[in-house]
mmCIF file of the N, C-alpha and C atoms, coordinates in Angstrom:
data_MODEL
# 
_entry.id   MODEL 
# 
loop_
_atom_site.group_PDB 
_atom_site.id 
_atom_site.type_symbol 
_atom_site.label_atom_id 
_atom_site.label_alt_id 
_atom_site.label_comp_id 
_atom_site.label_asym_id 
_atom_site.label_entity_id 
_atom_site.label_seq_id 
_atom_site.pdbx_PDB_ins_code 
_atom_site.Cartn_x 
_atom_site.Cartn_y 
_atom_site.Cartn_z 
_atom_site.occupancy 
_atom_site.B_iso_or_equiv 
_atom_site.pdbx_formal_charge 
_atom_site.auth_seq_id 
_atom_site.auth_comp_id 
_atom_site.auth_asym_id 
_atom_site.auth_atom_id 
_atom_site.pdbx_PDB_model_num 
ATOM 1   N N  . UNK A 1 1  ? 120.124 128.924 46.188  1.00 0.00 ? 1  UNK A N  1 
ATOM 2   C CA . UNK A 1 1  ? 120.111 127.999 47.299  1.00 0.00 ? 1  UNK A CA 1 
ATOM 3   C C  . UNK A 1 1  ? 120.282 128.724 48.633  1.00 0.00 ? 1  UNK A C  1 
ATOM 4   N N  . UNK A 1 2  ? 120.794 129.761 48.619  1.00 0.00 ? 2  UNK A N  1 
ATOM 5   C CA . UNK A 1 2  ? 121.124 130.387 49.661  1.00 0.00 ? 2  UNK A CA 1 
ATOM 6   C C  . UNK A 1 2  ? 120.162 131.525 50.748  1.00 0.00 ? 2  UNK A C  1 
ATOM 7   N N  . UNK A 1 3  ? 118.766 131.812 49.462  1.00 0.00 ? 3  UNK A N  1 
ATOM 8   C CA . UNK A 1 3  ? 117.588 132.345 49.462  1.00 0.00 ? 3  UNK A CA 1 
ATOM 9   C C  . UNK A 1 3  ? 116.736 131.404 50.917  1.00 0.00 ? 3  UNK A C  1 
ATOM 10  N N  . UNK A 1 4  ? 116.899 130.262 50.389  1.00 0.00 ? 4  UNK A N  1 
ATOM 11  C CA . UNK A 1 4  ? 115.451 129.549 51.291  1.00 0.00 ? 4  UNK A CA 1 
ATOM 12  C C  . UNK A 1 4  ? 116.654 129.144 52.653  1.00 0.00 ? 4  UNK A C  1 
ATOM 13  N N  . UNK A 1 5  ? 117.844 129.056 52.956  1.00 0.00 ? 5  UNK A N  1 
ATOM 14  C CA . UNK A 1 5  ? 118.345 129.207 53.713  1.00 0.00 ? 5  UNK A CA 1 
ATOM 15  C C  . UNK A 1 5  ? 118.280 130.038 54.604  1.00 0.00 ? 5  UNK A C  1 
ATOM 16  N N  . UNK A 1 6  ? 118.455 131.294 54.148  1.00 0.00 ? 6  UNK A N  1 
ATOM 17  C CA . UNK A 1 6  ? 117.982 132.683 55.167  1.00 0.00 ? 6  UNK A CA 1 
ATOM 18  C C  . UNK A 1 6  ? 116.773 132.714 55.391  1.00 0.00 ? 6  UNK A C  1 
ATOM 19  N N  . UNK A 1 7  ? 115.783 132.182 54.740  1.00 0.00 ? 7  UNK A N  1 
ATOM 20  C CA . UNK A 1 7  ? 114.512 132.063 54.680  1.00 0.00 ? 7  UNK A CA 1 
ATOM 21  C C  . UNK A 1 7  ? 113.653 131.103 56.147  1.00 0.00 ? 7  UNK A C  1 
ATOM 22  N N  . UNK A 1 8  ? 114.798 129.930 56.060  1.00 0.00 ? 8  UNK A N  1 
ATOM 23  C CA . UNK A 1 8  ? 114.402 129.048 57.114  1.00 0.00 ? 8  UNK A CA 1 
ATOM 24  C C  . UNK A 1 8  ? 115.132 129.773 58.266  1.00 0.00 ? 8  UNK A C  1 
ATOM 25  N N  . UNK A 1 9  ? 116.415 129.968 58.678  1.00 0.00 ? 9  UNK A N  1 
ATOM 26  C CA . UNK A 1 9  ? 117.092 130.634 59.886  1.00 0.00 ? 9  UNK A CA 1 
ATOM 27  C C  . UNK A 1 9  ? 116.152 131.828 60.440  1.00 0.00 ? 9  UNK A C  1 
ATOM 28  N N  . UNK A 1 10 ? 115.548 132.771 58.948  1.00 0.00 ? 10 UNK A N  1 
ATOM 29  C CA . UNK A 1 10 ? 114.816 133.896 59.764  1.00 0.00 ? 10 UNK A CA 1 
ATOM 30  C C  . UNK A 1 10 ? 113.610 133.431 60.215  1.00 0.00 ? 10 UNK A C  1 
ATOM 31  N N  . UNK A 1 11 ? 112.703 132.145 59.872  1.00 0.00 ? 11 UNK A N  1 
ATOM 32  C CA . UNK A 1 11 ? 111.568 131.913 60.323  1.00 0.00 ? 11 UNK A CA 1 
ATOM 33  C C  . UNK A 1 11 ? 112.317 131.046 61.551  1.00 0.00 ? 11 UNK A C  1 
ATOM 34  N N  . UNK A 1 12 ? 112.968 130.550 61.584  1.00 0.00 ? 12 UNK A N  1 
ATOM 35  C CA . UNK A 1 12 ? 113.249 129.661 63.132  1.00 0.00 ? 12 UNK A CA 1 
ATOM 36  C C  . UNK A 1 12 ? 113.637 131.059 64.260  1.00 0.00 ? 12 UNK A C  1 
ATOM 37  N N  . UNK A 1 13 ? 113.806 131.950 64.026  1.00 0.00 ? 13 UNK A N  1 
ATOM 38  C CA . UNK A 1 13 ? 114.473 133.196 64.669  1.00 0.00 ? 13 UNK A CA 1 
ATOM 39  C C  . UNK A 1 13 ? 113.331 133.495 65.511  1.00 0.00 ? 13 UNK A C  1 
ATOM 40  N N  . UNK A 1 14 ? 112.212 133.914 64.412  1.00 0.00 ? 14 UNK A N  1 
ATOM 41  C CA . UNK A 1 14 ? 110.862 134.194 64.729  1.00 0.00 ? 14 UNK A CA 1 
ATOM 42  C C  . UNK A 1 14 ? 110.368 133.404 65.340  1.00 0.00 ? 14 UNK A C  1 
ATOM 43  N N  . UNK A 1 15 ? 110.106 132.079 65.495  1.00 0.00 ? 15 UNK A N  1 
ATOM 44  C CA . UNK A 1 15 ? 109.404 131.157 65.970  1.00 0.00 ? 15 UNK A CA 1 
ATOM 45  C C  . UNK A 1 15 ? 110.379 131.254 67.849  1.00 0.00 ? 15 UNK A C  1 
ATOM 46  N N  . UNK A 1 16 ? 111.356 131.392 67.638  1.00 0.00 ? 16 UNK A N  1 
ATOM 47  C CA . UNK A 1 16 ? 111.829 131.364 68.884  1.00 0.00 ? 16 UNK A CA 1 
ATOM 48  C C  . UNK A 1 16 ? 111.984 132.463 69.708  1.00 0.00 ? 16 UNK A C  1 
ATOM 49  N N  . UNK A 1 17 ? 111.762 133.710 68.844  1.00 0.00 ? 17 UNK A N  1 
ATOM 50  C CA . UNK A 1 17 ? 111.226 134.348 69.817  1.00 0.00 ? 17 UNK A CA 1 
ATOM 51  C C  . UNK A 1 17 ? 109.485 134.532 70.665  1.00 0.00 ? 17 UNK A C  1 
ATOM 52  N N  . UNK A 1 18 ? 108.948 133.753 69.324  1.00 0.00 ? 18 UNK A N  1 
ATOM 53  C CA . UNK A 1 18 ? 107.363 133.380 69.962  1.00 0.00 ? 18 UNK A CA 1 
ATOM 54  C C  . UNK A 1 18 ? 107.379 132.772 71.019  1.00 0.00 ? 18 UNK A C  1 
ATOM 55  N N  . UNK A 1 19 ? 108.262 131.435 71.288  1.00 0.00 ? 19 UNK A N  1 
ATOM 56  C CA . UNK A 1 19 ? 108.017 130.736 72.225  1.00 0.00 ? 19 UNK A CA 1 
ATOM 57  C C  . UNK A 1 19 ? 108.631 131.270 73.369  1.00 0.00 ? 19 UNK A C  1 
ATOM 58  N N  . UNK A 1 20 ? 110.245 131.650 73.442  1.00 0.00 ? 20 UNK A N  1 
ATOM 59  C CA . UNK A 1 20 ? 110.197 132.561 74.744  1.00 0.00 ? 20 UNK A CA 1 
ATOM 60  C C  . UNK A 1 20 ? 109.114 133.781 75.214  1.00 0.00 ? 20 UNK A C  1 
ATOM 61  N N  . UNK A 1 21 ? 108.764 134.803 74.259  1.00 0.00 ? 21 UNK A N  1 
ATOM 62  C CA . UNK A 1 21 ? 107.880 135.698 74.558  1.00 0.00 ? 21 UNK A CA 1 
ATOM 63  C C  . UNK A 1 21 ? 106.360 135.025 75.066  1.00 0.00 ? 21 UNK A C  1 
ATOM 64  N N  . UNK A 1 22 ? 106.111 133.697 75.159  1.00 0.00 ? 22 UNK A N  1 
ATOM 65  C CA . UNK A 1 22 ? 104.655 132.849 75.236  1.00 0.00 ? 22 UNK A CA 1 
ATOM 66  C C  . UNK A 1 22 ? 105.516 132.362 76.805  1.00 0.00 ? 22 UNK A C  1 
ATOM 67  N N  . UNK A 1 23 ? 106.526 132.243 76.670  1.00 0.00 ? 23 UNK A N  1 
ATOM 68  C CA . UNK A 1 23 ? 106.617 131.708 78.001  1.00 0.00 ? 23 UNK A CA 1 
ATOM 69  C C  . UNK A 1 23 ? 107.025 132.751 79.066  1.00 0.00 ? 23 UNK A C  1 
ATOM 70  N N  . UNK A 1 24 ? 107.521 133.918 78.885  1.00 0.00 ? 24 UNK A N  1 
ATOM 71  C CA . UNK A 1 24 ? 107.347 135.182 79.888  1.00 0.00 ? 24 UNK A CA 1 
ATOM 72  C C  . UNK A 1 24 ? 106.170 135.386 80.173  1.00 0.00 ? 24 UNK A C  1 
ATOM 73  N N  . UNK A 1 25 ? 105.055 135.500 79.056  1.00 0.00 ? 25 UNK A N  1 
ATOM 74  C CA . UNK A 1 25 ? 103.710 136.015 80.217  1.00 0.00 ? 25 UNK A CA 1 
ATOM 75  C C  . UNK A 1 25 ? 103.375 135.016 80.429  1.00 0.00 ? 25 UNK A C  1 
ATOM 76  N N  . UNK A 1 26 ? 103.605 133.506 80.190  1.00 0.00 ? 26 UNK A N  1 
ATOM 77  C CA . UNK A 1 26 ? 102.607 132.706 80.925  1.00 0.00 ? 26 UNK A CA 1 
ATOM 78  C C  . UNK A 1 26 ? 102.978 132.708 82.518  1.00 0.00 ? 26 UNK A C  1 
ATOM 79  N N  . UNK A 1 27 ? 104.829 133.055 82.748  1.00 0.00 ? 27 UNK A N  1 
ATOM 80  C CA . UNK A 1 27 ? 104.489 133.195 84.299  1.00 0.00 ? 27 UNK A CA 1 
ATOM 81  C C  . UNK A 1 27 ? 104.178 134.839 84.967  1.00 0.00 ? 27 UNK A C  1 
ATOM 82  N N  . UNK A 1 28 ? 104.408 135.536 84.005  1.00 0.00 ? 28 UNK A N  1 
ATOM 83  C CA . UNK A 1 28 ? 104.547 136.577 84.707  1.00 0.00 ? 28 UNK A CA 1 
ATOM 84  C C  . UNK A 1 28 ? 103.024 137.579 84.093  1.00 0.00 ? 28 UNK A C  1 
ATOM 85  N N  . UNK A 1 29 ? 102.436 137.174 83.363  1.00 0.00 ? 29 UNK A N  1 
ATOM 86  C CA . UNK A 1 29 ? 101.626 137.957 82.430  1.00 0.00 ? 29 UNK A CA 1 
ATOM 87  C C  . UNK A 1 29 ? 100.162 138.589 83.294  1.00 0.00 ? 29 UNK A C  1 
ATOM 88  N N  . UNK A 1 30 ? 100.069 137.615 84.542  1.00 0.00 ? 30 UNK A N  1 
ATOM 89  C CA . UNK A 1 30 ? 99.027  138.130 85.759  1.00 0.00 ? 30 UNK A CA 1 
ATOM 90  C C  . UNK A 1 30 ? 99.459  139.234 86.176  1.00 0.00 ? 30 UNK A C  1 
ATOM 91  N N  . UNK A 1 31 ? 100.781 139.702 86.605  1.00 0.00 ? 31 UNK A N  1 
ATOM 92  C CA . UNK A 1 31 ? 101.199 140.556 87.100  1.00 0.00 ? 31 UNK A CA 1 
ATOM 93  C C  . UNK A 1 31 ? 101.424 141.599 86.565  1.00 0.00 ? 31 UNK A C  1 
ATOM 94  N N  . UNK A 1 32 ? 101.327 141.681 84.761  1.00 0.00 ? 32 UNK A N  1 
ATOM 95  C CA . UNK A 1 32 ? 101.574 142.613 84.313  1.00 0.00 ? 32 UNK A CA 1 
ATOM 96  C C  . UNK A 1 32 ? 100.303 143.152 83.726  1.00 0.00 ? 32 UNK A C  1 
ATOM 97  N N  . UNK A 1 33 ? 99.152  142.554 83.584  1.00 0.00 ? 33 UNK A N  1 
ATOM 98  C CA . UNK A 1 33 ? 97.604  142.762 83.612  1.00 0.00 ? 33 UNK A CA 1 
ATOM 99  C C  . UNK A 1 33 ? 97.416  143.476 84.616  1.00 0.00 ? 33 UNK A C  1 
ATOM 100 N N  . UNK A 1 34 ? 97.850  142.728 85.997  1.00 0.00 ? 34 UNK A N  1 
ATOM 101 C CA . UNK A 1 34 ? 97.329  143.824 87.336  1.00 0.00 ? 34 UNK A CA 1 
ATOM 102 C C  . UNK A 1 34 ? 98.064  144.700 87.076  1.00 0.00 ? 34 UNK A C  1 
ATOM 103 N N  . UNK A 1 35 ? 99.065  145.478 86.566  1.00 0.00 ? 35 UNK A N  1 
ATOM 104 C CA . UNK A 1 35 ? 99.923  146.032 86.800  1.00 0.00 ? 35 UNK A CA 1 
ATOM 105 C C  . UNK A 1 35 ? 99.212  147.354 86.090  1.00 0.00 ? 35 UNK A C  1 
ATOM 106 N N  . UNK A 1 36 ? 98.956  147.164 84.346  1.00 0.00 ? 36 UNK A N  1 
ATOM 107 C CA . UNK A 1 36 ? 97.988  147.608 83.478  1.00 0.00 ? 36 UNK A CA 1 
ATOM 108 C C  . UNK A 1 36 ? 96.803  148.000 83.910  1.00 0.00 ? 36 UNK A C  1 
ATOM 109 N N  . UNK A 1 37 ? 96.040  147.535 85.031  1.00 0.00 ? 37 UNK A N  1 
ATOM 110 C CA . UNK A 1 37 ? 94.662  147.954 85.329  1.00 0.00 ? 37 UNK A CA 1 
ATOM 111 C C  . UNK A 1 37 ? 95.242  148.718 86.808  1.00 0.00 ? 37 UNK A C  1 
ATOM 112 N N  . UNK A 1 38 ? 96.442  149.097 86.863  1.00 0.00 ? 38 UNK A N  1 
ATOM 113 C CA . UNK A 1 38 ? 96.425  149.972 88.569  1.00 0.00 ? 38 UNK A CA 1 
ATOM 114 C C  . UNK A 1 38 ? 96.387  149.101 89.756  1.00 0.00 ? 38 UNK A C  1 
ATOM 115 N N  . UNK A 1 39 ? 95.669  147.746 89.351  1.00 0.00 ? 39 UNK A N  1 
ATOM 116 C CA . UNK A 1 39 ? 95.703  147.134 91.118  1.00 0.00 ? 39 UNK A CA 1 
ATOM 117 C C  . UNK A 1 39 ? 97.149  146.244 91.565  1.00 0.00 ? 39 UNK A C  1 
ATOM 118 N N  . UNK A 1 40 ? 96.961  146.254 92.530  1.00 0.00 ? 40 UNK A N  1 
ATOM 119 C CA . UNK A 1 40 ? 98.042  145.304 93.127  1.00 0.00 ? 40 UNK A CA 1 
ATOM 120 C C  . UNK A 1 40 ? 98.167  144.166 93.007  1.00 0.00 ? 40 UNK A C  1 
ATOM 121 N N  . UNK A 1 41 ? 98.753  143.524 93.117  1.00 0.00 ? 41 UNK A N  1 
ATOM 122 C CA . UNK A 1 41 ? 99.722  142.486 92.631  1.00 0.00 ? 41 UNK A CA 1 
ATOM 123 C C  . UNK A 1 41 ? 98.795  141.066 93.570  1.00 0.00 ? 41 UNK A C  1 
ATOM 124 N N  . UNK A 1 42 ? 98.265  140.029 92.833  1.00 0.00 ? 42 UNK A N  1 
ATOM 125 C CA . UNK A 1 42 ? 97.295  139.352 94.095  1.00 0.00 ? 42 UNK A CA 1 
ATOM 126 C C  . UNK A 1 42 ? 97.738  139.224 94.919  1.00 0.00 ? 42 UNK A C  1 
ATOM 127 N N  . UNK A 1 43 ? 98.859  138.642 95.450  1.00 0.00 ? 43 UNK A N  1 
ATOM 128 C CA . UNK A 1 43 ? 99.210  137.893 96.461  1.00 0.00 ? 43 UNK A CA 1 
ATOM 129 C C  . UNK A 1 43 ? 100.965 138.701 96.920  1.00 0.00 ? 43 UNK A C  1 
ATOM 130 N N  . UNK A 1 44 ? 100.780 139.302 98.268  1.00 0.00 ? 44 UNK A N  1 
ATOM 131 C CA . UNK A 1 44 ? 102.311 140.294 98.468  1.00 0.00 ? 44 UNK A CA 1 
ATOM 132 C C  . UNK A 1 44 ? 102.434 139.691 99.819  1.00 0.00 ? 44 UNK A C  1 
ATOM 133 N N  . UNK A 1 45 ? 103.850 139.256 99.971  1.00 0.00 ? 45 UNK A N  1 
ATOM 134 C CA . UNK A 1 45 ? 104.288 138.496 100.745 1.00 0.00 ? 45 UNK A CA 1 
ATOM 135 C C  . UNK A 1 45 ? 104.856 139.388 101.723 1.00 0.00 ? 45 UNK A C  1 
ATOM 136 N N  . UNK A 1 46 ? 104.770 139.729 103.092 1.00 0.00 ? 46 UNK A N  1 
ATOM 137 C CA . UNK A 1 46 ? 105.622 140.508 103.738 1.00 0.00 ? 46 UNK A CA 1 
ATOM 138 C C  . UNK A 1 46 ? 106.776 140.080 104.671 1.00 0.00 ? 46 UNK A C  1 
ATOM 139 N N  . UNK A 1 47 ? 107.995 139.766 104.414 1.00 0.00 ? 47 UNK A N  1 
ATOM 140 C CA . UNK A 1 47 ? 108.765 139.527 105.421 1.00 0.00 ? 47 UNK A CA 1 
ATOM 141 C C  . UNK A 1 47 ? 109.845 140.341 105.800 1.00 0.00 ? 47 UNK A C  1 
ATOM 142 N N  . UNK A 1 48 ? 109.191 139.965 107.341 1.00 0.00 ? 48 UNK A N  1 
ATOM 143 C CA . UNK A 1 48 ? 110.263 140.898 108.738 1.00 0.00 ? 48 UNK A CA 1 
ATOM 144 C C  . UNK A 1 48 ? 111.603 141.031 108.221 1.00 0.00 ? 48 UNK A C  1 
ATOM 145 N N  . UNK A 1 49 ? 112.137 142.149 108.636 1.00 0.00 ? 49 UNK A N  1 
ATOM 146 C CA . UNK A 1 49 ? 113.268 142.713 108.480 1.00 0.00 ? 49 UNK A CA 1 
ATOM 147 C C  . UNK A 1 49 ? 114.168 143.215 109.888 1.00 0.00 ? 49 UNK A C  1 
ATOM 148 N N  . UNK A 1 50 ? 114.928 142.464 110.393 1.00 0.00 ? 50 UNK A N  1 
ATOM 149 C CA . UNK A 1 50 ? 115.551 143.230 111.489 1.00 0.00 ? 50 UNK A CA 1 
ATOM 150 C C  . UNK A 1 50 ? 116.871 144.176 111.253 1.00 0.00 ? 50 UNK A C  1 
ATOM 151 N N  . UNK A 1 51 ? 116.189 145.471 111.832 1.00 0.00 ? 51 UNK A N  1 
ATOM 152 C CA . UNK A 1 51 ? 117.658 146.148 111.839 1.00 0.00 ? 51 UNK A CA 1 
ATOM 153 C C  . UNK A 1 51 ? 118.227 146.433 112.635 1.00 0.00 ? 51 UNK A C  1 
ATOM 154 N N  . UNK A 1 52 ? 118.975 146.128 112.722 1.00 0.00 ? 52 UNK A N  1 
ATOM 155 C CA . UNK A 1 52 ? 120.146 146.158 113.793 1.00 0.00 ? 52 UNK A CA 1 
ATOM 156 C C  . UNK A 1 52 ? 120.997 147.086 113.823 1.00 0.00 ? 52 UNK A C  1 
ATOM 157 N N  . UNK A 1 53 ? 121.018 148.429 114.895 1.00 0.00 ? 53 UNK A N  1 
ATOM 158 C CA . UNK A 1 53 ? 121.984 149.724 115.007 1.00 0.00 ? 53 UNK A CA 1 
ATOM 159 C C  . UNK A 1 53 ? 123.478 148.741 115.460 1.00 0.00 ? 53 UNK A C  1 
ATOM 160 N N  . UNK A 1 54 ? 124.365 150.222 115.370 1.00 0.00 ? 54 UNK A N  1 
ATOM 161 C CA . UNK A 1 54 ? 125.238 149.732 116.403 1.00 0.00 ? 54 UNK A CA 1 
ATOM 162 C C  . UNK A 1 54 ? 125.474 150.331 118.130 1.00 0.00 ? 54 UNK A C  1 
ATOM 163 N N  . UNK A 1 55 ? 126.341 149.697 118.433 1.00 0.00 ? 55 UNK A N  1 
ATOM 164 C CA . UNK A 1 55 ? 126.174 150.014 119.995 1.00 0.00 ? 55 UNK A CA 1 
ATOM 165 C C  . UNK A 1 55 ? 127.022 150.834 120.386 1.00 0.00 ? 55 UNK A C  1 
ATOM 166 N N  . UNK A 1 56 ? 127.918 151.293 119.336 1.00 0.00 ? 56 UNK A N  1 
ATOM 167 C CA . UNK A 1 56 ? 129.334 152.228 119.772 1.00 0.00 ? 56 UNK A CA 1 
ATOM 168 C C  . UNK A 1 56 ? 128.923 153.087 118.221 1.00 0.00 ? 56 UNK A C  1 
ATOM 169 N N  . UNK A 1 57 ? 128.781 154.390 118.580 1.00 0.00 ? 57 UNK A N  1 
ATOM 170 C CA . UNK A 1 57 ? 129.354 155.049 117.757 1.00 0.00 ? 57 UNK A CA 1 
ATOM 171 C C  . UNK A 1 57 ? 130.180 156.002 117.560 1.00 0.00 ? 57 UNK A C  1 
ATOM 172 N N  . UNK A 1 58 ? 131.159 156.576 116.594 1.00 0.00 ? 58 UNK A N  1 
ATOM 173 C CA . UNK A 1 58 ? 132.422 156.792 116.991 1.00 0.00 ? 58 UNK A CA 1 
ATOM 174 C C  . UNK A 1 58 ? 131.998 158.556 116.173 1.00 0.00 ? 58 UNK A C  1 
ATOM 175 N N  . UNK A 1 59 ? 132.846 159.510 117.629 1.00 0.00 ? 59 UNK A N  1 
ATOM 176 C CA . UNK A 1 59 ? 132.345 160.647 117.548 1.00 0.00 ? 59 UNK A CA 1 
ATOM 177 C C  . UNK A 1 59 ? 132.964 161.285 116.086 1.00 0.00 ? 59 UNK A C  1 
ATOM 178 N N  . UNK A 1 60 ? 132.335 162.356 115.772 1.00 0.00 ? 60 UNK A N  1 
ATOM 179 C CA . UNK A 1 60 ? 132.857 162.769 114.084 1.00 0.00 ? 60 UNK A CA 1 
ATOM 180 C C  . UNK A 1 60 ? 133.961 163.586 114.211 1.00 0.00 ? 60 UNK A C  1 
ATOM 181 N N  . UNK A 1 61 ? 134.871 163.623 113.559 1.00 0.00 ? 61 UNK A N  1 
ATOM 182 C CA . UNK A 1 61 ? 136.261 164.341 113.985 1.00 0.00 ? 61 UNK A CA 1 
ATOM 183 C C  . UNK A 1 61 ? 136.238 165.015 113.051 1.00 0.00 ? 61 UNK A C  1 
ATOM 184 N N  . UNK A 1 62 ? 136.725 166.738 113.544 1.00 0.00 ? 62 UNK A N  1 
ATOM 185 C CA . UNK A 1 62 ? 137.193 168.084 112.913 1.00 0.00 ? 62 UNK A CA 1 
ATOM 186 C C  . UNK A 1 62 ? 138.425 168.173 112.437 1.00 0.00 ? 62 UNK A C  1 
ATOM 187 N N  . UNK A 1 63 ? 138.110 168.701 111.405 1.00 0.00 ? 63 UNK A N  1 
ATOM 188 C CA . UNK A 1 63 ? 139.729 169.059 110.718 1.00 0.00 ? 63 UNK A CA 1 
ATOM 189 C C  . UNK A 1 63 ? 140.163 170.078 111.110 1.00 0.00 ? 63 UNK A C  1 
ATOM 190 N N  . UNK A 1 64 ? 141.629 170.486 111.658 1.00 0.00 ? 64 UNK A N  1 
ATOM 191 C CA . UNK A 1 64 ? 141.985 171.825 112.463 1.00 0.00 ? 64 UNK A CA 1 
ATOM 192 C C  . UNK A 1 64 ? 143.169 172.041 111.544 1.00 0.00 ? 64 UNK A C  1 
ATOM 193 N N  . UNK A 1 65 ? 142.995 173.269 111.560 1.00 0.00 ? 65 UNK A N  1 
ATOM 194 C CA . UNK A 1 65 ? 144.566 173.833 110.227 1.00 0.00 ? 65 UNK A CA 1 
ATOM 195 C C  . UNK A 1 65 ? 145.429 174.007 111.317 1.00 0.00 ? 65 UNK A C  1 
ATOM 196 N N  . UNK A 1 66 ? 146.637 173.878 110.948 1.00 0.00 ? 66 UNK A N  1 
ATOM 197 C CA . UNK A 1 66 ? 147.863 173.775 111.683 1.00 0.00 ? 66 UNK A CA 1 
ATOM 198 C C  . UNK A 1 66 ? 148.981 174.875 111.086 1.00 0.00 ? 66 UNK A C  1 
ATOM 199 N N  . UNK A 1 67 ? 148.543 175.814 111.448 1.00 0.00 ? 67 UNK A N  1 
ATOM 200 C CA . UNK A 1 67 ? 149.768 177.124 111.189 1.00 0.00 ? 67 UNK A CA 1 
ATOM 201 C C  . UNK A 1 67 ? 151.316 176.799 111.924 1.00 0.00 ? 67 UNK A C  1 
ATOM 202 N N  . UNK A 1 68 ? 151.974 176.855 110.741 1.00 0.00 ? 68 UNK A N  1 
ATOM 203 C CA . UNK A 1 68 ? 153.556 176.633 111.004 1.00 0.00 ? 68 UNK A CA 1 
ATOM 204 C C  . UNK A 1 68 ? 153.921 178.261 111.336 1.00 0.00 ? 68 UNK A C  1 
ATOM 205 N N  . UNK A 1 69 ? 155.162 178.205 112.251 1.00 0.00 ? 69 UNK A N  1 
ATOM 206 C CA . UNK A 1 69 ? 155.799 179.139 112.996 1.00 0.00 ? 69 UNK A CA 1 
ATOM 207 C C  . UNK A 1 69 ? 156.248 179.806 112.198 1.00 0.00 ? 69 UNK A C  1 
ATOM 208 N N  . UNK A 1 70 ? 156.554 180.928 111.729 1.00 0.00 ? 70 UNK A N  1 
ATOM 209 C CA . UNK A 1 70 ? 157.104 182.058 110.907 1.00 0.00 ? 70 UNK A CA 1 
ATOM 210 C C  . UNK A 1 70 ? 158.827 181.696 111.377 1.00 0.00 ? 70 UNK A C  1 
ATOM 211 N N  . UNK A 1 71 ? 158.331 181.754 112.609 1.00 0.00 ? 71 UNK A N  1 
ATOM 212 C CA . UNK A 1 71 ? 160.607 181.759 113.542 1.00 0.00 ? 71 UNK A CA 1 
ATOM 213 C C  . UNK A 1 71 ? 160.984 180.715 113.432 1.00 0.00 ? 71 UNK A C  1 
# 
């Protein structure tokens, strides 16, 4: 009895990974065709980026050894 048990769990296993793996390339599977043939991606969205410096910058400070007095 325990045979067609594992039997059904491992075919539902399988079946569910069919259907997630059917539903990754259906959204993404254009992109990974273009991707496979070298071209670009159809449609590339470009948006602006502002960068912004700052207005103060703070000078880089030296480390100085500090010799103690012998006397």
């Amino acid at each position: 009895m325990i045979a067609p048990l594992g039997t059904l769990a491992f075919l539902a296993t399988i079946w569910l990974l069919v259907v997630v793996g059917a539903a990754v390339l259906e959204e993404s599977g254009a992109k990974i065709a273009a991707a496979l043939e070298g071209k670009p991606a159809a449609r590339q969205v470009a948006v602006p980026v502002r960068v912004r410096g700052r207005g103060r910058f703070q000078k880089p400070m030296r480390a100085r050894a500090r010799w103690r007095d012998a006397a």
